[in-house]
PAZAPA-4460 file (N, C-alpha, C; in steps of 0.05 Angstrom, whole numbers, plus 32768, in hexadecimal, padded with zeros to 4 digits):
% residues 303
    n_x    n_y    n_z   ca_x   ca_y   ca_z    c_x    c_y    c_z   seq   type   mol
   8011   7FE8   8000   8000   8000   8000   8012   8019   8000     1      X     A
   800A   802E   7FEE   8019   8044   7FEC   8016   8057   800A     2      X     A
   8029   8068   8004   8027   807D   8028   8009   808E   801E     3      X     A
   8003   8093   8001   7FEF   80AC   7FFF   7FD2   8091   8008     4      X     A
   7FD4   8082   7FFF   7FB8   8066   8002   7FBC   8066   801C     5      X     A
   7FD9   805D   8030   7FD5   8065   8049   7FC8   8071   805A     6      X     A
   7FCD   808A   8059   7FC6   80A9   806B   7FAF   80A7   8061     7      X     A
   7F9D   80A3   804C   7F85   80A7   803F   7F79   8096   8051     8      X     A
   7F82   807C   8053   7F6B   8069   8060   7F68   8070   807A     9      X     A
   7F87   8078   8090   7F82   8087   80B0   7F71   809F   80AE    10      X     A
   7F7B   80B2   8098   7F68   80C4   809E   7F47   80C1   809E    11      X     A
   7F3E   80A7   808A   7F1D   80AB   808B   7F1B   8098   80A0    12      X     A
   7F1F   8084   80B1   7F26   8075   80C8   7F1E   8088   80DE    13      X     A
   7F2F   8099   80D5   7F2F   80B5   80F5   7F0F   80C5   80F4    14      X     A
   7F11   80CB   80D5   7EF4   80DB   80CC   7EDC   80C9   80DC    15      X     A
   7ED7   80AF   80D1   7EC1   8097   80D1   7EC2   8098   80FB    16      X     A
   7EDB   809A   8105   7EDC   809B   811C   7EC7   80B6   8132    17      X     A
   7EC7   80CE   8126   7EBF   80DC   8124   7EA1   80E6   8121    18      X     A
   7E97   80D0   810E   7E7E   80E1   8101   7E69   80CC   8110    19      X     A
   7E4E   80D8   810C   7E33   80CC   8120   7E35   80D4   813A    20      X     A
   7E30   80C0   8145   7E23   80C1   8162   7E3E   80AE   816F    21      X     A
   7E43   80C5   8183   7E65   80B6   818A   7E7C   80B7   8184    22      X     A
   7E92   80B3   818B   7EB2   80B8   817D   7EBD   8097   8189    23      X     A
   7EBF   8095   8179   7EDB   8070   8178   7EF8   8081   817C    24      X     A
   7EF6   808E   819F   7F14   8090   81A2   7F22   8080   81A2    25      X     A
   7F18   805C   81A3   7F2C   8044   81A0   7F42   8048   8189    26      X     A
   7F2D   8053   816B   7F31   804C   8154   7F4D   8064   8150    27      X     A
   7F3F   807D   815D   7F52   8093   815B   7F68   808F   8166    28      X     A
   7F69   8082   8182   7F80   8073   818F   7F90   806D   817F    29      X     A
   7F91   805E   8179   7F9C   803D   8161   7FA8   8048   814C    30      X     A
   7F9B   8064   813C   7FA3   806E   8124   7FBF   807B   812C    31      X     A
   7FC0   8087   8149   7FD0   8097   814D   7FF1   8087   8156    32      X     A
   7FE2   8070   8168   7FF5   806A   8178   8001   804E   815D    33      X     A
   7FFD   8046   8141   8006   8040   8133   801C   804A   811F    34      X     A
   801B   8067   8123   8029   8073   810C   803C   808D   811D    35      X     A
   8053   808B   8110   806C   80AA   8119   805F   80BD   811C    36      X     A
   8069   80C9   812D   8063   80F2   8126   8062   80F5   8105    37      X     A
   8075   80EF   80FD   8074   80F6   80D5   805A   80F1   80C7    38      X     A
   8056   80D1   80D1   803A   80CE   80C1   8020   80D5   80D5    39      X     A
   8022   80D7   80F0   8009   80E2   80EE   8003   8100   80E8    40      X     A
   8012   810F   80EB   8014   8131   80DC   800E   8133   80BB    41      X     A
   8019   8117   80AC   800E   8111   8094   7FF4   8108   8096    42      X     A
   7FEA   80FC   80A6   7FCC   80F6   80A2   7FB8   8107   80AC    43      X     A
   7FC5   811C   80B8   7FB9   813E   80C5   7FAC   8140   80AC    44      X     A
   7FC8   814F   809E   7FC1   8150   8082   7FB8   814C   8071    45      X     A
   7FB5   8130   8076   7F9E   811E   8058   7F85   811B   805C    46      X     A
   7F7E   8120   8082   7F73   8128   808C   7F5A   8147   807F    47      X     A
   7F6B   8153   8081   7F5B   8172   807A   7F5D   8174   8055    48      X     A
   7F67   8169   804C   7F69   816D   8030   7F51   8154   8023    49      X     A
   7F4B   8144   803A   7F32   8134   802E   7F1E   8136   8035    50      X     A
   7F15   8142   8048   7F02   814A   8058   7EF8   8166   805C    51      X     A
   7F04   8176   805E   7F09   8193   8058   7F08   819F   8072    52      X     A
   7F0F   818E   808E   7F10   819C   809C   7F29   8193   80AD    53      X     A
   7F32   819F   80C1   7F4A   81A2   80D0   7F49   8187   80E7    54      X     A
   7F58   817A   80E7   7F55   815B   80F9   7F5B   816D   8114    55      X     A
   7F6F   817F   8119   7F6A   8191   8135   7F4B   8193   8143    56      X     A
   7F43   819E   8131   7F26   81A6   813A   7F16   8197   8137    57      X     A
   7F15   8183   8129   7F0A   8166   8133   7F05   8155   8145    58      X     A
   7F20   815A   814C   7F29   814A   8167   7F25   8158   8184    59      X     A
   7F28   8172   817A   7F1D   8180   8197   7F03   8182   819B    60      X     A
   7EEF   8180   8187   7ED3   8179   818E   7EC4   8165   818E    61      X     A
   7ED2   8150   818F   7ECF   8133   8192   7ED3   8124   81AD    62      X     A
   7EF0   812D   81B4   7EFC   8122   81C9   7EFF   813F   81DE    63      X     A
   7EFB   8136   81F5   7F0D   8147   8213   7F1B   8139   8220    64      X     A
   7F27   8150   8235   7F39   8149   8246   7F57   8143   823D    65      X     A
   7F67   812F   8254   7F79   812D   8245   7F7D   811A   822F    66      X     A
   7F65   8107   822E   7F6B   80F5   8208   7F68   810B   81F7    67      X     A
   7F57   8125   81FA   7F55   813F   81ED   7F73   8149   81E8    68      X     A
   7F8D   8145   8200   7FA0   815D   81FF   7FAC   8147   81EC    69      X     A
   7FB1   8129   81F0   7FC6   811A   81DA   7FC0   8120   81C5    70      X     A
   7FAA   8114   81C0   7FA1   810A   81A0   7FA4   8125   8192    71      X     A
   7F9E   8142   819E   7F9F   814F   818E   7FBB   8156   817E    72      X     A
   7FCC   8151   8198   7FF1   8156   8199   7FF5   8141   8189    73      X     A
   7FED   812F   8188   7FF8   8113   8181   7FF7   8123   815A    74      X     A
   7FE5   8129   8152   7FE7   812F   8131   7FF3   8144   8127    75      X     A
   8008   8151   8139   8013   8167   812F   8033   815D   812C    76      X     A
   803A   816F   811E   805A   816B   811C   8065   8174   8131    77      X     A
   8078   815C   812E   808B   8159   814A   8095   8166   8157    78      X     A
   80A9   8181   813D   80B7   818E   813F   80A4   81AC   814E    79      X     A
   808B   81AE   813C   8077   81C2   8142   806C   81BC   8165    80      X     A
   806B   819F   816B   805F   81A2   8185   8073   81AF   819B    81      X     A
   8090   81AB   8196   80A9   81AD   81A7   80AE   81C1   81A5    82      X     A
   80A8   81D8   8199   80A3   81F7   8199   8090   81F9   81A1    83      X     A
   8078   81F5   819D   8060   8205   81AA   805F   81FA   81C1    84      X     A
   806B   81E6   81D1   8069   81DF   81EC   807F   81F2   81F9    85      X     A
   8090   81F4   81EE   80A5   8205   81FB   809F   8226   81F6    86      X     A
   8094   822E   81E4   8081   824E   81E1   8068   8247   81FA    87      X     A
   805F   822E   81FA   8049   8230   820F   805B   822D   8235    88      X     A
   8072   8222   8230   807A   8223   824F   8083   823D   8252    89      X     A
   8087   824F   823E   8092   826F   8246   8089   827B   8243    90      X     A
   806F   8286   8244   8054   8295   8237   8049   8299   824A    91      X     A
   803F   82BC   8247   802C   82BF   8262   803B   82C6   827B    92      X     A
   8031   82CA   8293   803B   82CC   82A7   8048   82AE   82B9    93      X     A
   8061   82B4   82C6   8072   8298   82C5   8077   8288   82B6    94      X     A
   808A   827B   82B5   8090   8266   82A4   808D   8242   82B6    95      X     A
   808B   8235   82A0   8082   8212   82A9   809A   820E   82AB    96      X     A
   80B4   820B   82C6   80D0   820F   82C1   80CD   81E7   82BC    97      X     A
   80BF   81D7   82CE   80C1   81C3   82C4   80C5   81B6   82A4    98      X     A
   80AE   81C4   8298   80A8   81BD   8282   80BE   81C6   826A    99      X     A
   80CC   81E3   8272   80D9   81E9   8262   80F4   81D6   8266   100      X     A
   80FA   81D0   827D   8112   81C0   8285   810E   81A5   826D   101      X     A
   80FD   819C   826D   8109   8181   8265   80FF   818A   824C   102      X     A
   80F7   8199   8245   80EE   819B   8220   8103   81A3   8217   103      X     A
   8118   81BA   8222   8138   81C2   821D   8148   81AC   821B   104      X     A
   814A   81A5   8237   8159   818D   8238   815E   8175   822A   105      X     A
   8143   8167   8223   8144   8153   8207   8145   8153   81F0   106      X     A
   814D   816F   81E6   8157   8175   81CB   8177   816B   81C9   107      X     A
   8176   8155   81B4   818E   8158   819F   8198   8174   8193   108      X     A
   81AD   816C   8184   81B5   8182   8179   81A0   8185   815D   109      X     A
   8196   8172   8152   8187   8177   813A   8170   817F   8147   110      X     A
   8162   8173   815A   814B   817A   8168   814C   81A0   816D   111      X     A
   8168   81A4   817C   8160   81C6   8180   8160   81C9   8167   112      X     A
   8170   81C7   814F   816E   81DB   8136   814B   81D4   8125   113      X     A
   814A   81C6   812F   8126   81C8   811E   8118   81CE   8129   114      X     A
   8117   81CA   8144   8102   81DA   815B   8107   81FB   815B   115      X     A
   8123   8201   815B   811F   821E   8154   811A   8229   8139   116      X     A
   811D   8224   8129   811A   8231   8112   80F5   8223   8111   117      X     A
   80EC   8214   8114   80CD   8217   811A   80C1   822B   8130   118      X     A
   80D0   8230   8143   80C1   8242   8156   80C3   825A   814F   119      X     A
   80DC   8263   8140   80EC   827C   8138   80CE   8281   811F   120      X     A
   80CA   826F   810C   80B5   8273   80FA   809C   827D   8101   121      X     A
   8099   826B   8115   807E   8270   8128   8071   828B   812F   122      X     A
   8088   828D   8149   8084   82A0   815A   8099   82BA   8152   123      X     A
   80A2   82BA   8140   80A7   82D4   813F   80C6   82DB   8142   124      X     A
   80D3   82C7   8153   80E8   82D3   8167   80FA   82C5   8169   125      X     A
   8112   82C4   8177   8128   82B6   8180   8120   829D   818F   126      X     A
   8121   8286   818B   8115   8271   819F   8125   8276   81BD   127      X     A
   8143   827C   81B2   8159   8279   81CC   8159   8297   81DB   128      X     A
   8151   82AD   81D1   8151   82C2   81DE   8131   82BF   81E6   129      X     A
   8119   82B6   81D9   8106   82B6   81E7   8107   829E   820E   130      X     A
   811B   8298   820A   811D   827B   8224   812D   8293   8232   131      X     A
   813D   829A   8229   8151   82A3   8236   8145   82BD   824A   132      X     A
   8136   82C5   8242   8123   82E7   8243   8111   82DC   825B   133      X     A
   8110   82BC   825A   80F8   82B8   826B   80FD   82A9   8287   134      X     A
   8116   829D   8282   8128   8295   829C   8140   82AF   82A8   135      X     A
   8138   82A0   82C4   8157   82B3   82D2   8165   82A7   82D0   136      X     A
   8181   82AE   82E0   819E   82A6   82E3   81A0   8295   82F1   137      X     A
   8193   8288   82FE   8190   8273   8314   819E   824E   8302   138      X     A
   81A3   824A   8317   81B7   822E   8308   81A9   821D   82EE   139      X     A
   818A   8219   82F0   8176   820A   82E1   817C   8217   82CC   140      X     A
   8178   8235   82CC   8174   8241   82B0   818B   8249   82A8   141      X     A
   819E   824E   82B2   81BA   8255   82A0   81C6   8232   8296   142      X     A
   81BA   8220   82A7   81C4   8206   82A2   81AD   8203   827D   143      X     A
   8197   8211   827D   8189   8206   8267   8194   821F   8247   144      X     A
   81A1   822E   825A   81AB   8245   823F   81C8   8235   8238   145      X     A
   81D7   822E   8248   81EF   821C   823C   81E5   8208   8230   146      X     A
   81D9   81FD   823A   81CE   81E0   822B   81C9   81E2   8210   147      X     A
   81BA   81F6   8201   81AB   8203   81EC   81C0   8207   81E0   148      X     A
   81D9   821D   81E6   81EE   8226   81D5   820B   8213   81DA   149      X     A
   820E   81FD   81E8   821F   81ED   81F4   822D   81DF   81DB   150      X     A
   8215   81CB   81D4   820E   81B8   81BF   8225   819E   81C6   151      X     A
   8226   819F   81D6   823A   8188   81E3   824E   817D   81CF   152      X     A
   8265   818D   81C8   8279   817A   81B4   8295   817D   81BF   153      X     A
   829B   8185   81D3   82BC   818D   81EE   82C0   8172   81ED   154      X     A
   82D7   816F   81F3   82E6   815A   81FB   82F8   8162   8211   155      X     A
   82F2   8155   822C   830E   8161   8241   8318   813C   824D   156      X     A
   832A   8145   8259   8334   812A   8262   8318   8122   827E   157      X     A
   8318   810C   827C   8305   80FC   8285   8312   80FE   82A7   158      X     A
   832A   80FE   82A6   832F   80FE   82CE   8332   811C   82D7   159      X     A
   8337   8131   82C5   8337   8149   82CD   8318   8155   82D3   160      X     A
   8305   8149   82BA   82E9   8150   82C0   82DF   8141   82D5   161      X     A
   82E6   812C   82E3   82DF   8119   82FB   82E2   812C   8311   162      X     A
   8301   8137   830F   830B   814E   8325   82FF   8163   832B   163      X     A
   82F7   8170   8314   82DC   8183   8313   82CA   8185   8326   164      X     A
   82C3   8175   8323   82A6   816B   8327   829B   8162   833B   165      X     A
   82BE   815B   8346   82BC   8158   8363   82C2   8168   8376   166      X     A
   82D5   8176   836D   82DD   8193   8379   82C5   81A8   8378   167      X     A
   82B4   81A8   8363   82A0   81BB   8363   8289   81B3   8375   168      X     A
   8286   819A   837A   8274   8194   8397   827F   818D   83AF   169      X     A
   829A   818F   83B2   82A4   818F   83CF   829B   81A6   83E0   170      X     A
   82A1   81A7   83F4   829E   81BE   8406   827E   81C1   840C   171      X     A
   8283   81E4   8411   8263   81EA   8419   824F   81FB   840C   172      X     A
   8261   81F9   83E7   8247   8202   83DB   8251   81F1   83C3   173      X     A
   8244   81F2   83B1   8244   81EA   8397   824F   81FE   8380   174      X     A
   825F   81F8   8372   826A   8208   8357   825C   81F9   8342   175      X     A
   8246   8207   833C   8230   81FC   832B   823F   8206   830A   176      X     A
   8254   821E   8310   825D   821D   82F5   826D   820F   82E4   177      X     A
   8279   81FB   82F2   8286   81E1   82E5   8273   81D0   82E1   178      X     A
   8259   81C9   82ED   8245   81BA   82E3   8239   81BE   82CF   179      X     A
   8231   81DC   82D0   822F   81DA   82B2   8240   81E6   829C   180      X     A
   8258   81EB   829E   8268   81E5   828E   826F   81C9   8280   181      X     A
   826D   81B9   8291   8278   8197   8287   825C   8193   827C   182      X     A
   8245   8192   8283   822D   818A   8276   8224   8195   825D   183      X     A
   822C   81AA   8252   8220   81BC   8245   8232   81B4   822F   184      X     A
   824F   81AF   8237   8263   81AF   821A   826F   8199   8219   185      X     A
   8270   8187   8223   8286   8167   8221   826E   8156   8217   186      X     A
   827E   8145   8200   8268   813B   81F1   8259   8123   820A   187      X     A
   8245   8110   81FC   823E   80FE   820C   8252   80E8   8214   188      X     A
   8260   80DD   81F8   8277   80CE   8202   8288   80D3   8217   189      X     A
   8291   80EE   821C   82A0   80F6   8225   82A0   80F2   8247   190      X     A
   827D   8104   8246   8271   8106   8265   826B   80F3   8279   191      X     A
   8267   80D3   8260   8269   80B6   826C   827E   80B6   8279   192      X     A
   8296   80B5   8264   82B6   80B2   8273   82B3   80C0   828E   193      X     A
   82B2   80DD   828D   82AF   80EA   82A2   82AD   80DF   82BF   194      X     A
   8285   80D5   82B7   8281   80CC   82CC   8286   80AF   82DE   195      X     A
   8293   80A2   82D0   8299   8086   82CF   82B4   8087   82DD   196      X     A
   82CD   80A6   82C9   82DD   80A0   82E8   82D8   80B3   8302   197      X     A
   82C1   80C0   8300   82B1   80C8   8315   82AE   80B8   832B   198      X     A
   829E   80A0   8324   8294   808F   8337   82B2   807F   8342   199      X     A
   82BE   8073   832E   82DB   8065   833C   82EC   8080   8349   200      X     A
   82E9   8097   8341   8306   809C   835A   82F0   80A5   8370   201      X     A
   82DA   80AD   8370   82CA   80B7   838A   82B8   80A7   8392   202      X     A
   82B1   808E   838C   82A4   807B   8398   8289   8081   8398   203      X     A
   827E   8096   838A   8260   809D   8386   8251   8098   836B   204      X     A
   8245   8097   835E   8238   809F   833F   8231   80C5   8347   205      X     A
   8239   80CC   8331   823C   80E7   832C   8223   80F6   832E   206      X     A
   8205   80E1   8324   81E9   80E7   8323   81E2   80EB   8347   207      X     A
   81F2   80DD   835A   81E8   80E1   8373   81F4   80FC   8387   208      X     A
   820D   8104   8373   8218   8119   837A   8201   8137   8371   209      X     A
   8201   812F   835F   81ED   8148   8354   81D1   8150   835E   210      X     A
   81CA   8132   836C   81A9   8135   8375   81B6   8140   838E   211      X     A
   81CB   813B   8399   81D3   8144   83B4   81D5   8160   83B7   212      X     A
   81E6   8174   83A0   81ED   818A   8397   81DA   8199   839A   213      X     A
   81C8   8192   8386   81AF   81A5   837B   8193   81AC   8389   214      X     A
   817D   81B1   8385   8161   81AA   8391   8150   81B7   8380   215      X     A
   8134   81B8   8380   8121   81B9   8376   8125   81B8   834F   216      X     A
   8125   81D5   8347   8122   81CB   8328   8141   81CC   831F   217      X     A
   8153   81DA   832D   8170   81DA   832F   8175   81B2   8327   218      X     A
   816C   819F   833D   8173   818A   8349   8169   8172   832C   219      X     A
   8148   817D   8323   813C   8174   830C   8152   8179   82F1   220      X     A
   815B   818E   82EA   8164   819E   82D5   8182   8191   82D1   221      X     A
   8195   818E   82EF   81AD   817B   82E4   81A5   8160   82E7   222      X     A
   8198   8157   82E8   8190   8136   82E5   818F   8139   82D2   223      X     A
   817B   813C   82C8   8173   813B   82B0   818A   8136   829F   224      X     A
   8198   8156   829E   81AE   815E   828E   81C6   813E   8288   225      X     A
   81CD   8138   82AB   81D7   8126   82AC   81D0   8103   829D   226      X     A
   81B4   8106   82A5   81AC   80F0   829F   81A5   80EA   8273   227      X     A
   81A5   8102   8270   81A5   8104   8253   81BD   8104   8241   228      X     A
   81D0   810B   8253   81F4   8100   823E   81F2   80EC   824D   229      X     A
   81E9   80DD   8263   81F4   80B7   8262   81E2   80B0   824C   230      X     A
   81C8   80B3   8244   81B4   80A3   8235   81A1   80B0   823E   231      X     A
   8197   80BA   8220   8184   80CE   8217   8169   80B7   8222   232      X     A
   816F   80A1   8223   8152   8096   8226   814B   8094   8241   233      X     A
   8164   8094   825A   8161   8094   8272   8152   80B2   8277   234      X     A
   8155   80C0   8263   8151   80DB   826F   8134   80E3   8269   235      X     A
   8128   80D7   825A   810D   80D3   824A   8103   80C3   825E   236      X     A
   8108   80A8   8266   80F8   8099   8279   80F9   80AB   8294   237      X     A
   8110   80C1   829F   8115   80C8   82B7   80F2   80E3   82BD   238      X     A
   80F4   80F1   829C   80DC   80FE   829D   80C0   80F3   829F   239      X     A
   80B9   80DA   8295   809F   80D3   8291   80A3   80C9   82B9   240      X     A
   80B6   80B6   82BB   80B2   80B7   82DE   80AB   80CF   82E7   241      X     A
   80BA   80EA   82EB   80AF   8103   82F5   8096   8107   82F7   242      X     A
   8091   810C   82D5   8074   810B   82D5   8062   80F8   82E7   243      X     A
   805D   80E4   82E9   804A   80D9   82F5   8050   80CC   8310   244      X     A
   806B   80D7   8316   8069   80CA   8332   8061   80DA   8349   245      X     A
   8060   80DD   8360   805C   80F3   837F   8034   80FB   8372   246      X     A
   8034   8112   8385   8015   8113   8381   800C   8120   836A   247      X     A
   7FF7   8118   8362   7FF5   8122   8347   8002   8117   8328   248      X     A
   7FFC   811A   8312   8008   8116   82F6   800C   8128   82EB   249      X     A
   8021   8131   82E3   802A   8148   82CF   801F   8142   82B8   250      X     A
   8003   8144   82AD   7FFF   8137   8292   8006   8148   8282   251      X     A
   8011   815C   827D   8016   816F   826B   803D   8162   825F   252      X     A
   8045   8158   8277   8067   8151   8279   805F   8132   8265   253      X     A
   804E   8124   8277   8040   8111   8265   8046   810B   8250   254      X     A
   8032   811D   823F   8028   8116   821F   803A   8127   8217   255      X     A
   8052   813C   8221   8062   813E   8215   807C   8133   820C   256      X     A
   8081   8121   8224   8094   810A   821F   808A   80F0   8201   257      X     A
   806D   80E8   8212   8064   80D4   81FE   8067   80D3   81E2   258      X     A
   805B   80F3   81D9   805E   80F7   81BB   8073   80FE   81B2   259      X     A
   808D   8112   81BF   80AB   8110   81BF   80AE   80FB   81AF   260      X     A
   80B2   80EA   81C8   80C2   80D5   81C7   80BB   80AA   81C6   261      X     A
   80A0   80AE   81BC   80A0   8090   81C1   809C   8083   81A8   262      X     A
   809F   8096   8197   80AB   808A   817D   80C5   807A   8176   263      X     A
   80D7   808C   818A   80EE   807C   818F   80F7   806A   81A2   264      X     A
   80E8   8066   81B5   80E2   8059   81C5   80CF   804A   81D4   265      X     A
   80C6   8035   81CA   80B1   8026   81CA   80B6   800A   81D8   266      X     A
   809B   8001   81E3   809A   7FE4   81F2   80B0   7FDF   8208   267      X     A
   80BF   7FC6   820A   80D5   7FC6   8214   80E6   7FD2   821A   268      X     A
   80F8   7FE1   8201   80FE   7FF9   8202   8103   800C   821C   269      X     A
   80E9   801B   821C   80DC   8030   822D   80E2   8022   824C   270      X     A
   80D4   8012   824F   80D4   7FFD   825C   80E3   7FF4   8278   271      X     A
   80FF   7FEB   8264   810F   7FE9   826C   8121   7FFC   8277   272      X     A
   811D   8010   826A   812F   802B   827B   8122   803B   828C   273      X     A
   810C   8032   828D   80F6   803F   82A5   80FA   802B   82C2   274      X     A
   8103   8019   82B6   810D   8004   82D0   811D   8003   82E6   275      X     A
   8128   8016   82E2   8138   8020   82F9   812B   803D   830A   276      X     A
   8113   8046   8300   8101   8052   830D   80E3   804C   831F   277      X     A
   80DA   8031   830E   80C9   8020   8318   80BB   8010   82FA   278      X     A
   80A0   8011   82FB   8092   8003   82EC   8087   8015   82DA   279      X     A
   808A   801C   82BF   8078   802A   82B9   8062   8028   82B9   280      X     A
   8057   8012   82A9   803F   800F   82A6   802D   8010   82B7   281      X     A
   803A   7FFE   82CE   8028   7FFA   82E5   802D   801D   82F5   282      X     A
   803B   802C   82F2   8035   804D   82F1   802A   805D   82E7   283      X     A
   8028   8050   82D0   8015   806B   82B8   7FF6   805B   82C2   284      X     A
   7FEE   8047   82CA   7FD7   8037   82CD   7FC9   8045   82E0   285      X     A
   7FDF   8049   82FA   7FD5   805A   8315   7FD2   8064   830B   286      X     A
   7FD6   806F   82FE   7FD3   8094   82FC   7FBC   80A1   82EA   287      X     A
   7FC3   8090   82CF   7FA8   809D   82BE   7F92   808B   82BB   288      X     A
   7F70   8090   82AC   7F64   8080   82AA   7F60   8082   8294   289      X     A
   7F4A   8074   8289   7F39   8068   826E   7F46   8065   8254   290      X     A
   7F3A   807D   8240   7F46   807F   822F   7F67   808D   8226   291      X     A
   7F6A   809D   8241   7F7F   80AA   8242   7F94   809A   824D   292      X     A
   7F8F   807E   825F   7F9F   8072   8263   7FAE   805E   8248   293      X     A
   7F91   805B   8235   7FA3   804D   822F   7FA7   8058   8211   294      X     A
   7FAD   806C   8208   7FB0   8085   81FE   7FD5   808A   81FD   295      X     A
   7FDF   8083   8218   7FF8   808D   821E   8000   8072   8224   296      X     A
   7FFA   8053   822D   8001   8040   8228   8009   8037   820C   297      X     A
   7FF3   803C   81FD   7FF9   803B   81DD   8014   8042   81CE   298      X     A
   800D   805F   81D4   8029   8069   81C4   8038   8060   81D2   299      X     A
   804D   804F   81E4   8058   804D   81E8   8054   8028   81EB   300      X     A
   804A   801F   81D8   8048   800E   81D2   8045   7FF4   81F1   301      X     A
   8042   7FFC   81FF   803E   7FF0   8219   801F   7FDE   8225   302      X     A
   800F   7FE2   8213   7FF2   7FDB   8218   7FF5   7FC1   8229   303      X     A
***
């Protein structure tokens, strides 16, 4: 079957889902949690060009709540959602420092250059001077302005950065500017070495030094950081834990991770690197119900 016979058949699938008395969110489920960000933004498309109306506004008068906030996120481009979530954590009075943390943070280097030049399209403006305009100097946010312009490609010797690192959390305060100096510019290879002869000459893992260092979104912001040069996927499973663990669900952190990232990480996968945080499934289960549970089970191929 061709991709255009494809998208043709999800999109009237989604339509037929839609029309009479009722909505088959099962059906809408299934369409979504089957296909990439690429093709379902193509079947947006084939979507409104066969039907003549906007699958956005379909879906928001069909569905509520939060199967309302995925499904709608779920058919947009990838690149488009990761700007407008990050225009939506800095907009308005305060900023979502959570939300902007880990949407900064899990950008690749290809990831920032297409997320900005989409937001820059968007909204008008500098993506990095709009972040920058909207955080203070405080360790989180100067840690997320290096990060942005860092692009991690340094190379230093692996026992001198160990020394660092240790020297900058000895005593009775913290030199948070070697932290993020080493995070922001030593590639990932590098920051492994780092921390590896971290743990053999100081008898710690370097991740327990930092939760020790830091606190609140400071404490979130180098984990992260940290946990994203060992393995971008530890650092993906470390957010969706956030999200739904202690009181309450961040469903906004949620369905922003889900549609991110569970294209690339699916079933087992996910799974398994969530395993050293607890259970997912049997976490996302606590936490959400019905259609929305299994909505975010789906895409992440976990049902």
């Amino acid at each position: 079957m061709s991709l255009h016979s494809s998208t043709m058949q999800e999109a009237q699938i989604l339509r037929n889902a839609m029309k009479g008395m009722g909505t088959d969110e099962k059906a809408i489920i299934r369409v979504a949690a089957t296909h990439n960000a690429q093709e379902r933004a193509q079947i947006a498309e084939k979507f409104c060009a066969s039907f003549g109306v906007e699958l956005e506004k379909e879906l928001k008068k069909e569905l509520t709540g939060h199967l309302e906030d995925i499904m709608v996120r779920a058919f947009k481009n990838r690149y488009e959602l990761w700007a407008d979530e990050i225009h939506a954590a800095i907009k308005g009075l305060g900023t979502n420092e959570k939300h902007l943390i880990q949407l900064v943070i899990l950008m690749n280097d290809k990831d920032t250059a297409e997320v900005t030049k989409l937001y820059d399209q968007k909204y008008k403006t500098d993506m990095f001077k709009a972040i920058a305009a909207d955080i203070s100097n405080n360790d989180w946010g100067r840690l997320l302005k290096g990060w942005i312009m860092g692009q991690n490609r340094s190379v230093m010797d692996p026992n001198q950065g160990a020394d660092q690192l240790h020297n900058a959390a000895k005593g009775a305060g913290t030199d948070e500017d070697v932290f993020i100096r080493i995070l922001c510019n030593c590639t990932p290879d590098n920051f492994r070495q780092i921390a590896q002869v971290f743990q053999q000459k100081y008898g710690k893992p370097l991740r327990e030094i930092i939760k020790k260092e830091f606190t609140a979104r400071s404490e979130f912001a180098f984990l992260l950081a940290h946990d994203y040069l060992m393995n971008p996927l530890t650092a993906i499973a470390y957010c969706v834990h956030y999200a739904v663990h202690g009181m309450g669900t961040d469903d906004r952190m949620l369905i922003n991770d889900t549609l991110l990232f569970s294209d690339f990480f699916k079933g087992q996968t996910i799974l398994q690197a969530y395993s050293v945080f607890g259970d997912m499934k049997k976490e996302v289960k606590r936490d959400l119900t019905g259609q929305y549970e299994d909505a975010v089970l789906s895409m992440w191929g976990i049902m």
